[in-house]
Biopython code that builds the backbone (N, CA, C, O; Angstrom):
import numpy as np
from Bio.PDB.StructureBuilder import StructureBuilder

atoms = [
    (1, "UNK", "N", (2.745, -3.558, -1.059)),
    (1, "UNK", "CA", (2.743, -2.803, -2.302)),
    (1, "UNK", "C", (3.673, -1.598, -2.220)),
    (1, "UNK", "O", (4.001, -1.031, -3.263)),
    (2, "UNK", "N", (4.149, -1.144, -0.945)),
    (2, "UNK", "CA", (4.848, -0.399, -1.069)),
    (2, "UNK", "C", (4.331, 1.339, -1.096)),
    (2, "UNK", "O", (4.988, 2.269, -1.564)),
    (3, "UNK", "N", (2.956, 1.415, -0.441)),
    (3, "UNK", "CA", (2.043, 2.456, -0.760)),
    (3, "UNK", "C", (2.105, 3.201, 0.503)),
    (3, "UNK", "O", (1.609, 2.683, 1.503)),
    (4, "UNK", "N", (2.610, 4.259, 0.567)),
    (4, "UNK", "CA", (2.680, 4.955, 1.675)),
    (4, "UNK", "C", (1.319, 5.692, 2.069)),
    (4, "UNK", "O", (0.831, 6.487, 1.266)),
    (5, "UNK", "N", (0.705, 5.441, 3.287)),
    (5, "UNK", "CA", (-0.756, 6.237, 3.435)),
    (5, "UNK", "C", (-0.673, 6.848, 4.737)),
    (5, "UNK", "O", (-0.061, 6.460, 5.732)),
    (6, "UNK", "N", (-1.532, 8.070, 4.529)),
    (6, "UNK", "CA", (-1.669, 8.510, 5.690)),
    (6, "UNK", "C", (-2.729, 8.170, 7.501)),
    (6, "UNK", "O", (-2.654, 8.673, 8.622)),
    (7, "UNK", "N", (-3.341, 7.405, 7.061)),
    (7, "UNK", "CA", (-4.504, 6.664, 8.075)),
    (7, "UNK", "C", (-5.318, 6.078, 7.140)),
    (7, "UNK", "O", (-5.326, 6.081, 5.909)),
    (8, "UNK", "N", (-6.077, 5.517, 8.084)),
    (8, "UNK", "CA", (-7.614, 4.173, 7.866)),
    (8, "UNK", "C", (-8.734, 4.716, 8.792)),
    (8, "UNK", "O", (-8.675, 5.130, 9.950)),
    (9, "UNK", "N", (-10.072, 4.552, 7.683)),
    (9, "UNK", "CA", (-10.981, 5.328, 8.495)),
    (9, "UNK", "C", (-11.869, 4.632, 7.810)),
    (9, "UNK", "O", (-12.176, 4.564, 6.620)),
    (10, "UNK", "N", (-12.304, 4.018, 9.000)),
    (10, "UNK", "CA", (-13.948, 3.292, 8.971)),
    (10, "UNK", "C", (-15.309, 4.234, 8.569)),
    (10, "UNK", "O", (-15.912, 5.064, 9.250)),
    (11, "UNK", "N", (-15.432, 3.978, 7.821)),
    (11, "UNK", "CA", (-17.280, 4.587, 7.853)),
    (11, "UNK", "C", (-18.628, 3.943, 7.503)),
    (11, "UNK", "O", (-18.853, 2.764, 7.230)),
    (12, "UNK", "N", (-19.068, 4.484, 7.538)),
    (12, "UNK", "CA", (-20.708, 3.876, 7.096)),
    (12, "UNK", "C", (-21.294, 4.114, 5.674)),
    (12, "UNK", "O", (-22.504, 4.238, 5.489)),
    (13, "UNK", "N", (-20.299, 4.176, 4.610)),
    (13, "UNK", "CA", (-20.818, 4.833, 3.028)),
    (13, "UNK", "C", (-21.902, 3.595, 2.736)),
    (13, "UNK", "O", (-21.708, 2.379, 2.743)),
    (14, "UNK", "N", (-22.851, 4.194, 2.534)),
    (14, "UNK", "CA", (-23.459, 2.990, 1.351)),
    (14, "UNK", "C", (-23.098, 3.522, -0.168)),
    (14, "UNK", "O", (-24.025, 3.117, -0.869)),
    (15, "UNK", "N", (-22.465, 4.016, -0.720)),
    (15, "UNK", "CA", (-22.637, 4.583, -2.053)),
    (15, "UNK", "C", (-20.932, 3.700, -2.696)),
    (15, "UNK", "O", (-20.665, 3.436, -3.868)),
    (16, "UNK", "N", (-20.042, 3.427, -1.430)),
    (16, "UNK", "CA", (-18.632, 2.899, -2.078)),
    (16, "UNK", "C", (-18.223, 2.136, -1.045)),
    (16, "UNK", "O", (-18.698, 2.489, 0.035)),
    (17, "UNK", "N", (-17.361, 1.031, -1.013)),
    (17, "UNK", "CA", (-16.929, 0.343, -0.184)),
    (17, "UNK", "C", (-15.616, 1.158, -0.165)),
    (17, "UNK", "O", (-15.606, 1.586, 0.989)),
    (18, "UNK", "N", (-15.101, 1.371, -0.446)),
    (18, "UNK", "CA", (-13.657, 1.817, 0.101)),
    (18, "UNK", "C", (-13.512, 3.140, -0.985)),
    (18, "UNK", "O", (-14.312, 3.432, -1.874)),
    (19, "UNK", "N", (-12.331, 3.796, -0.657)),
    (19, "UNK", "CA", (-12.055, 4.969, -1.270)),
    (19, "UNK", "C", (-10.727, 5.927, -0.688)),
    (19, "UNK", "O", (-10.825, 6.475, 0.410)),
    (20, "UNK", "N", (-9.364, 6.087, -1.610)),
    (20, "UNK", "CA", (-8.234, 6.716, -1.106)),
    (20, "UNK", "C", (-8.717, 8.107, -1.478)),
    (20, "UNK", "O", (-9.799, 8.394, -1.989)),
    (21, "UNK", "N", (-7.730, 8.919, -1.134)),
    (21, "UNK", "CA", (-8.004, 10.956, -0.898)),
    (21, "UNK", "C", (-6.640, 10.771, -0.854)),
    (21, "UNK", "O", (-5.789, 9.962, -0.485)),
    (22, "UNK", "N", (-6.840, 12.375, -1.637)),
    (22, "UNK", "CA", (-5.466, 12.729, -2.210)),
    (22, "UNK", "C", (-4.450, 12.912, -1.258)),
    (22, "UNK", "O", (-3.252, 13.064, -1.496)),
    (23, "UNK", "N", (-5.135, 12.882, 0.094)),
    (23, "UNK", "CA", (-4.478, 12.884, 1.366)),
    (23, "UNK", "C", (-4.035, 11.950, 2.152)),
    (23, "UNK", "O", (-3.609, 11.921, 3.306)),
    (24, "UNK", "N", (-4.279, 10.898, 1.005)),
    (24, "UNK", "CA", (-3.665, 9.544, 1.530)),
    (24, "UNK", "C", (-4.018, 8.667, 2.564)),
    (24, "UNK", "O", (-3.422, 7.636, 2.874)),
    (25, "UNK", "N", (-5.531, 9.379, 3.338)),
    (25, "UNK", "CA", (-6.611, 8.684, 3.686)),
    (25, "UNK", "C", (-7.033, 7.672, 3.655)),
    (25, "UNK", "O", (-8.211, 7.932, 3.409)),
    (26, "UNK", "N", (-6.940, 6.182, 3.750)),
    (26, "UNK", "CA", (-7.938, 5.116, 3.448)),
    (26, "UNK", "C", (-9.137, 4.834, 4.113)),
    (26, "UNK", "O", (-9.137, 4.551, 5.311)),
    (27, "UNK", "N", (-10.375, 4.896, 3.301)),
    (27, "UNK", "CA", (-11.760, 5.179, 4.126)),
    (27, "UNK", "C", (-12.322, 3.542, 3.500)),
    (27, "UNK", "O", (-12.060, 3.131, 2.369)),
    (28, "UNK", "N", (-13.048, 2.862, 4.433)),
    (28, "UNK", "CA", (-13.272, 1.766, 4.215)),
    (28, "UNK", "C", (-14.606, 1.227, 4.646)),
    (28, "UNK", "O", (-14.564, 0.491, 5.632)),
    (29, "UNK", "N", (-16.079, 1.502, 3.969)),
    (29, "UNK", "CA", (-17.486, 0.672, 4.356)),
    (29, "UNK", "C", (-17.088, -0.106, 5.650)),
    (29, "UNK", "O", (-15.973, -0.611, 5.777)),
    (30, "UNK", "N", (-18.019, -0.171, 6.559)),
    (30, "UNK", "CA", (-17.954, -1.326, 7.413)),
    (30, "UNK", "C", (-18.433, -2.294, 6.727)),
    (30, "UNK", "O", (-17.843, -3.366, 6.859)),
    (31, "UNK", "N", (-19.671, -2.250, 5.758)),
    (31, "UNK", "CA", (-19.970, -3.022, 5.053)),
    (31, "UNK", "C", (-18.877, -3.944, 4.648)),
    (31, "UNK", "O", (-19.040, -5.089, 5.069)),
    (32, "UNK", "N", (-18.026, -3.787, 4.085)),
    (32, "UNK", "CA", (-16.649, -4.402, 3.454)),
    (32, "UNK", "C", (-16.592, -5.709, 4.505)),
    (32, "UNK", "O", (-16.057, -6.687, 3.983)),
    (33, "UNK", "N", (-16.995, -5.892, 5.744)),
    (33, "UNK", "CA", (-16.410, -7.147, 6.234)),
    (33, "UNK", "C", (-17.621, -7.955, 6.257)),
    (33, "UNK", "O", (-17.745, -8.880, 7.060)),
    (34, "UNK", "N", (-18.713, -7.580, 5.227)),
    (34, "UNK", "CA", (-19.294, -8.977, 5.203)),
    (34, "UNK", "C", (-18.814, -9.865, 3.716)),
    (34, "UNK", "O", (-19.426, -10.740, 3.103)),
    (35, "UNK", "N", (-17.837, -9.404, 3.524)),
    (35, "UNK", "CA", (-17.181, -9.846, 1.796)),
    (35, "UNK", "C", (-16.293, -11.154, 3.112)),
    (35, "UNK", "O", (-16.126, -11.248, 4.328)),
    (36, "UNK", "N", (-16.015, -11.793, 2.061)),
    (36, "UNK", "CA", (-14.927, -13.222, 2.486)),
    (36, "UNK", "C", (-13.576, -12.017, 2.431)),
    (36, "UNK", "O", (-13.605, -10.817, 2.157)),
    (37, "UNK", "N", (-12.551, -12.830, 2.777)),
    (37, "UNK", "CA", (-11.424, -12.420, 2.927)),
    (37, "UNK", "C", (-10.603, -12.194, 1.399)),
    (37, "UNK", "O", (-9.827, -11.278, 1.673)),
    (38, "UNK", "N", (-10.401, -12.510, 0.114)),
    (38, "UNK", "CA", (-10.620, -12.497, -1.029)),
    (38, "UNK", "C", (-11.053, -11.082, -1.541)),
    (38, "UNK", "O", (-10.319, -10.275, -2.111)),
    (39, "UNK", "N", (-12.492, -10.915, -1.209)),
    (39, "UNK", "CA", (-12.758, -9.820, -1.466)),
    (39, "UNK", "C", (-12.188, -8.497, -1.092)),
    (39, "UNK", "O", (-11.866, -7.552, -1.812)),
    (40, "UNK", "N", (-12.131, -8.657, 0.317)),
    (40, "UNK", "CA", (-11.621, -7.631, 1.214)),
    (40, "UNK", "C", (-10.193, -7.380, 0.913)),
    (40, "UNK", "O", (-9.721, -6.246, 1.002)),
    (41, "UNK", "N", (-9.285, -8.716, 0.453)),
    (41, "UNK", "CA", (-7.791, -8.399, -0.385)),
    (41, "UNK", "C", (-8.442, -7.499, -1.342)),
    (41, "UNK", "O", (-8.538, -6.295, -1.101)),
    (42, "UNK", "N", (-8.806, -7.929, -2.210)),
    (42, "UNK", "CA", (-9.080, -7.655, -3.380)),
    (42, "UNK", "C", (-9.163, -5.832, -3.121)),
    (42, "UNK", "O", (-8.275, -5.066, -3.494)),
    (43, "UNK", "N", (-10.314, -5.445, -2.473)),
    (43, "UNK", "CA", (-10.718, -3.904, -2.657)),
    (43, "UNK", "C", (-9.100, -3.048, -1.867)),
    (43, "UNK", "O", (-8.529, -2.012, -2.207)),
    (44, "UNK", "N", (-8.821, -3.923, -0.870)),
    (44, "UNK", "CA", (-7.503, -3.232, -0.324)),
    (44, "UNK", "C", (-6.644, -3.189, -1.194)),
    (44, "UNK", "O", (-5.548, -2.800, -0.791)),
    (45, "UNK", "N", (-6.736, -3.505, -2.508)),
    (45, "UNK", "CA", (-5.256, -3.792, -3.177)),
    (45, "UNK", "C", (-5.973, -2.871, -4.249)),
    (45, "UNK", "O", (-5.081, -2.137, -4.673)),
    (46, "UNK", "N", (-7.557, -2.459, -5.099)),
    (46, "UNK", "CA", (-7.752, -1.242, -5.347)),
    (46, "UNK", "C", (-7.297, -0.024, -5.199)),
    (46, "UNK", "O", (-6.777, 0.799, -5.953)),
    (47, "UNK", "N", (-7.636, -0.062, -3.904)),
    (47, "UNK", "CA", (-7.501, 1.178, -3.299)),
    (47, "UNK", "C", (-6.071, 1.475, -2.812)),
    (47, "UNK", "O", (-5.828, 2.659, -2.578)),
    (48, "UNK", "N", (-5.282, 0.749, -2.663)),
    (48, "UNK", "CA", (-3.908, 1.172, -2.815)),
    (48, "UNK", "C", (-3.457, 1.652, -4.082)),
    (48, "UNK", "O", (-2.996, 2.788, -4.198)),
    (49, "UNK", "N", (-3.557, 0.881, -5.010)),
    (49, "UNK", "CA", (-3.259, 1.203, -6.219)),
    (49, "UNK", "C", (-4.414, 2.364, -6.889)),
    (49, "UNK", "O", (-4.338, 2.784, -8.044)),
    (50, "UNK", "N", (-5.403, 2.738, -5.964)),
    (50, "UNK", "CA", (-5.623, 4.178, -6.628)),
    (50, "UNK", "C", (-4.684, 5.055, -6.570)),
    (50, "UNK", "O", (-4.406, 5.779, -7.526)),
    (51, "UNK", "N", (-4.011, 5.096, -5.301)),
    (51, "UNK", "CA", (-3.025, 6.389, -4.785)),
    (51, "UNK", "C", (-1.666, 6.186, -5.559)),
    (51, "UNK", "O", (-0.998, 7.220, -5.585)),
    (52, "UNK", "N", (-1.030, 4.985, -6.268)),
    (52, "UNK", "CA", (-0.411, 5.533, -7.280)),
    (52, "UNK", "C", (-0.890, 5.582, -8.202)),
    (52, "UNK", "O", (-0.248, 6.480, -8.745)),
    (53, "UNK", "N", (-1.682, 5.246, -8.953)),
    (53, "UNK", "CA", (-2.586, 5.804, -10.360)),
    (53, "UNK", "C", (-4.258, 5.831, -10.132)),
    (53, "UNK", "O", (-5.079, 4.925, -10.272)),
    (54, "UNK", "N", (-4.401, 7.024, -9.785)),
    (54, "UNK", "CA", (-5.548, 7.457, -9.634)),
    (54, "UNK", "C", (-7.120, 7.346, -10.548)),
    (54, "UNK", "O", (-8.252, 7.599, -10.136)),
    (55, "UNK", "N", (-6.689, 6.890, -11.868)),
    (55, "UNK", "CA", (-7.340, 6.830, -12.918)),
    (55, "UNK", "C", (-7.370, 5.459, -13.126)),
    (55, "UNK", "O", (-6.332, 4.849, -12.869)),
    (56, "UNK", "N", (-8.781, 4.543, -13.728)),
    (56, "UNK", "CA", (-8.662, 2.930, -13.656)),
    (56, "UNK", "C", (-7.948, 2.830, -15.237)),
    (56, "UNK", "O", (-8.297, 1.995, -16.071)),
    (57, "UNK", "N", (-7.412, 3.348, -15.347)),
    (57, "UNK", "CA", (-6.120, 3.351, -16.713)),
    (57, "UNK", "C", (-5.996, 2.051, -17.055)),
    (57, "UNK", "O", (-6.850, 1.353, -16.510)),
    (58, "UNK", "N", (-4.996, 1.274, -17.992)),
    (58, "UNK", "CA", (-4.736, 0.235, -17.992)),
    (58, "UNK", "C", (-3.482, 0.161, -17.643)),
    (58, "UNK", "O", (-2.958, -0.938, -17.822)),
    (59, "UNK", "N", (-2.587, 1.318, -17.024)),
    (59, "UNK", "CA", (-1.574, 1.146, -16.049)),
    (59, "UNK", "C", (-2.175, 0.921, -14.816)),
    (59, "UNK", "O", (-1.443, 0.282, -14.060)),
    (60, "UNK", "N", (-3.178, 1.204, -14.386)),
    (60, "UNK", "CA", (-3.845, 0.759, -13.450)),
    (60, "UNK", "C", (-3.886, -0.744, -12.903)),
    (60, "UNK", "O", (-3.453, -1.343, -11.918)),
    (61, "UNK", "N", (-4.738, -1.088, -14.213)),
    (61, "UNK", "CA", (-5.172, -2.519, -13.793)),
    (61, "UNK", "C", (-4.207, -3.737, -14.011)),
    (61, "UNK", "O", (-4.246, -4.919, -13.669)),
    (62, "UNK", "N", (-3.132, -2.795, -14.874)),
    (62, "UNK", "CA", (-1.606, -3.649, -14.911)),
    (62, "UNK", "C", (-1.140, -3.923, -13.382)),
    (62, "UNK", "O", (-0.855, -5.081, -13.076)),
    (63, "UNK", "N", (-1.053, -2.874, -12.395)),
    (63, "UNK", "CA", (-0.745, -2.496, -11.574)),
    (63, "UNK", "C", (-1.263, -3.655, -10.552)),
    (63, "UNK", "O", (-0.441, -4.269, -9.872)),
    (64, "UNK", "N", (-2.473, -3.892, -10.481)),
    (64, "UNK", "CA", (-3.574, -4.379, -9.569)),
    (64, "UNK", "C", (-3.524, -6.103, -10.359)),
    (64, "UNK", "O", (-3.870, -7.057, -9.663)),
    (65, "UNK", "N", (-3.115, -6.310, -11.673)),
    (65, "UNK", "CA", (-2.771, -7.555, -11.640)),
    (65, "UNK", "C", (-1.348, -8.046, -11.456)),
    (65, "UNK", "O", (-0.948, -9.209, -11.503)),
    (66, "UNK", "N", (-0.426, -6.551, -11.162)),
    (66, "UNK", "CA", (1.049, -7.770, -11.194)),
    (66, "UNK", "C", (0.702, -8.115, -9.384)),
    (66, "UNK", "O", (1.532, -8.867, -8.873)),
    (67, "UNK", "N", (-0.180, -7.729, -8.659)),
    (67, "UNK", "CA", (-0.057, -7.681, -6.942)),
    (67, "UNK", "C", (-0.928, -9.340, -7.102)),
    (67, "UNK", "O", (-0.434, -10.429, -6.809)),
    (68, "UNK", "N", (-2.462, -9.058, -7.704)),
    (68, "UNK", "CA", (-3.210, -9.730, -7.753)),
    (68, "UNK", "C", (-3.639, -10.481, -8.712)),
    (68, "UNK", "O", (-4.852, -10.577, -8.897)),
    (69, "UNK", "N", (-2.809, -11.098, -9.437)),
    (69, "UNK", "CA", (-3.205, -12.426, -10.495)),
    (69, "UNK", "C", (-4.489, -12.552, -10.737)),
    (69, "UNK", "O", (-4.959, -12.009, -11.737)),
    (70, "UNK", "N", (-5.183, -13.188, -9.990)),
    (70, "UNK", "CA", (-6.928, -13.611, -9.947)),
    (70, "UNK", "C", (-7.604, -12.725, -9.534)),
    (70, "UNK", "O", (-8.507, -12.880, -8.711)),
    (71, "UNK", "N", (-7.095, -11.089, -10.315)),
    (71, "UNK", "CA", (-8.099, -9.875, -9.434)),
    (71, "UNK", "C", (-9.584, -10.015, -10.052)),
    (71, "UNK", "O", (-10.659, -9.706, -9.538)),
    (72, "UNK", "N", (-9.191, -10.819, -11.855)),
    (72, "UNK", "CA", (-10.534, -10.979, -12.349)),
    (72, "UNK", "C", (-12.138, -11.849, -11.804)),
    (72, "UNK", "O", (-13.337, -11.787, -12.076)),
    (73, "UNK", "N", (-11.237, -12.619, -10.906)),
    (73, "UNK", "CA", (-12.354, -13.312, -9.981)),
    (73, "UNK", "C", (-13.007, -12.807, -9.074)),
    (73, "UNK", "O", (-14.222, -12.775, -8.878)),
    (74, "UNK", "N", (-11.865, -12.267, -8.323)),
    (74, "UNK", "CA", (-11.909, -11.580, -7.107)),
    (74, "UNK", "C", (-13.052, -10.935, -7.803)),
    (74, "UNK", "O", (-14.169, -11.454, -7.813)),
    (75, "UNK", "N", (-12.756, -9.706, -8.435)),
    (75, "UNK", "CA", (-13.959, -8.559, -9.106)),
    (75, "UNK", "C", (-15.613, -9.303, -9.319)),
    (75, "UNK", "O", (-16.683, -8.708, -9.450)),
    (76, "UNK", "N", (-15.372, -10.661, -9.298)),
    (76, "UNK", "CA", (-16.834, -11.287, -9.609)),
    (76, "UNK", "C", (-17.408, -11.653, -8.712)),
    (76, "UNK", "O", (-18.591, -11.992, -8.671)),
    (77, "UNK", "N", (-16.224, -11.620, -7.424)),
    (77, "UNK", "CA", (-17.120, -12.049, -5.977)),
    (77, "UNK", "C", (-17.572, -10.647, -5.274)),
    (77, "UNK", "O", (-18.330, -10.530, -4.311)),
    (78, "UNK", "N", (-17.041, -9.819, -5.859)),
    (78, "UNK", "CA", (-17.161, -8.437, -5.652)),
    (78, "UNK", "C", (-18.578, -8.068, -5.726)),
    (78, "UNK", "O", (-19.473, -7.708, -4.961)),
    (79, "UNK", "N", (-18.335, -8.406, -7.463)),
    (79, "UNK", "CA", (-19.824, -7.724, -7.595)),
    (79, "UNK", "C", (-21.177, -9.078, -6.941)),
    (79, "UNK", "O", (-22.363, -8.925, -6.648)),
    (80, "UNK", "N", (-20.551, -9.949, -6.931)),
    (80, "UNK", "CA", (-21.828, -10.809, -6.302)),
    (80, "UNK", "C", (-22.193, -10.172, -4.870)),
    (80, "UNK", "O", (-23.340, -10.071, -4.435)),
    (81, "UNK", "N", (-20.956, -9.737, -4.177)),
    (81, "UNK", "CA", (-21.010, -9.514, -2.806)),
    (81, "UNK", "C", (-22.013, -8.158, -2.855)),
    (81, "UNK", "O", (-22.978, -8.060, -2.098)),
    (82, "UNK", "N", (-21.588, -6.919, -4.042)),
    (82, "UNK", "CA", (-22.510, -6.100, -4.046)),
    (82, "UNK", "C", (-24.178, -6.266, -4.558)),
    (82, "UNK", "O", (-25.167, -5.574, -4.315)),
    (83, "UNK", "N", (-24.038, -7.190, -5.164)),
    (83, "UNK", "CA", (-25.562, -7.722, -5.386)),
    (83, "UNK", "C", (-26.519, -7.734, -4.173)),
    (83, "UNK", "O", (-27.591, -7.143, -4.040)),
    (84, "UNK", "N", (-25.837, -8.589, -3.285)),
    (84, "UNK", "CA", (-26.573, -9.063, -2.184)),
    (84, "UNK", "C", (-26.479, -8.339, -1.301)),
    (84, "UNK", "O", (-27.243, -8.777, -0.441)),
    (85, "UNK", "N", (-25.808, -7.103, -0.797)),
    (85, "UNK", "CA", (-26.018, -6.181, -0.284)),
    (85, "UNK", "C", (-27.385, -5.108, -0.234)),
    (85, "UNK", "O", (-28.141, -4.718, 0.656)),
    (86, "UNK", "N", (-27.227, -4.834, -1.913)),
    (86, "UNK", "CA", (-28.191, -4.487, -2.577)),
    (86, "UNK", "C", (-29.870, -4.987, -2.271)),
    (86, "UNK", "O", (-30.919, -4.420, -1.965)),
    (87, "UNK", "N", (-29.515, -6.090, -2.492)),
    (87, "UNK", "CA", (-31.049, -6.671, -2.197)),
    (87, "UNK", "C", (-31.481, -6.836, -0.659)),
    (87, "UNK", "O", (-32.613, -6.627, -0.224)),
    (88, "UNK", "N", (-30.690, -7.129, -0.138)),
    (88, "UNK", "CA", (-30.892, -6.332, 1.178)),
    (88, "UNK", "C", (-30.699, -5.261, 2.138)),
    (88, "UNK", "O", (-30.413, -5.225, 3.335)),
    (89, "UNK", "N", (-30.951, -4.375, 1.215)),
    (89, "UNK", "CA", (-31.122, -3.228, 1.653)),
    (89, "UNK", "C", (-30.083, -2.224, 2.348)),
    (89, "UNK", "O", (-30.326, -1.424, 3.251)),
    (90, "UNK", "N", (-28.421, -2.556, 1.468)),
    (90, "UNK", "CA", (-27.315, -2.591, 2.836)),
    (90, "UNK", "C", (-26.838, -1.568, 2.476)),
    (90, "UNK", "O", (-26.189, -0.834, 3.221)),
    (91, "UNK", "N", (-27.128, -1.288, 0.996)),
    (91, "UNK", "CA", (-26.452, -0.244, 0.227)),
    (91, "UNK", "C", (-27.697, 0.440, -0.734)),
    (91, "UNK", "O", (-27.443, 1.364, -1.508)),
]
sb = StructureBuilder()
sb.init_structure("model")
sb.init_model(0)
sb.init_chain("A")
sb.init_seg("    ")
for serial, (resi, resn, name, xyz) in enumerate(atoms, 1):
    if name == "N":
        sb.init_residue(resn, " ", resi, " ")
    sb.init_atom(name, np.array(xyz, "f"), 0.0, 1.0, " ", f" {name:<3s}", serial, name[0])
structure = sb.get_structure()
């Protein structure tokens, strides 16, 4: 994508799977690797494209579909993946 960042940093959030800082930070749930690989594209290609448009704008999600075509799926395995987290107690 062409997204210049400053590091990757694992943590333990239950409240977000991933999340960029204005510092160009990428912080990433461990949770995140019980998603399929799909998913885990999917939120990495979010969160890049927060740090050039910070706002879920519809330059945004322009943004996040010229990378990711089928981000609309992706987003449904997403939220299934957060479902079941949920119900067990992960988040």
């Amino acid at each position: 994508m062409g997204v210049e960042y400053a590091g990757i940093k694992i943590n333990s959030a239950k409240t977000t799977l991933a999340s960029g800082s204005e510092s160009k930070v990428l912080s990433f749930s461990w949770r995140l690797i019980t998603g399929d690989d799909e998913v885990v594209d999917y939120v990495v290609v979010l969160t890049l494209s927060s740090i050039i448009e910070p706002k879920h704008s519809p330059k945004y999600w322009t943004l996040v579909e010229g990378v990711m075509p089928d981000y609309k799926e992706r987003q449904q395995k997403l939220k299934i993946l957060l479902e079941r987290l949920k119900s067990e107690s992960w988040l």
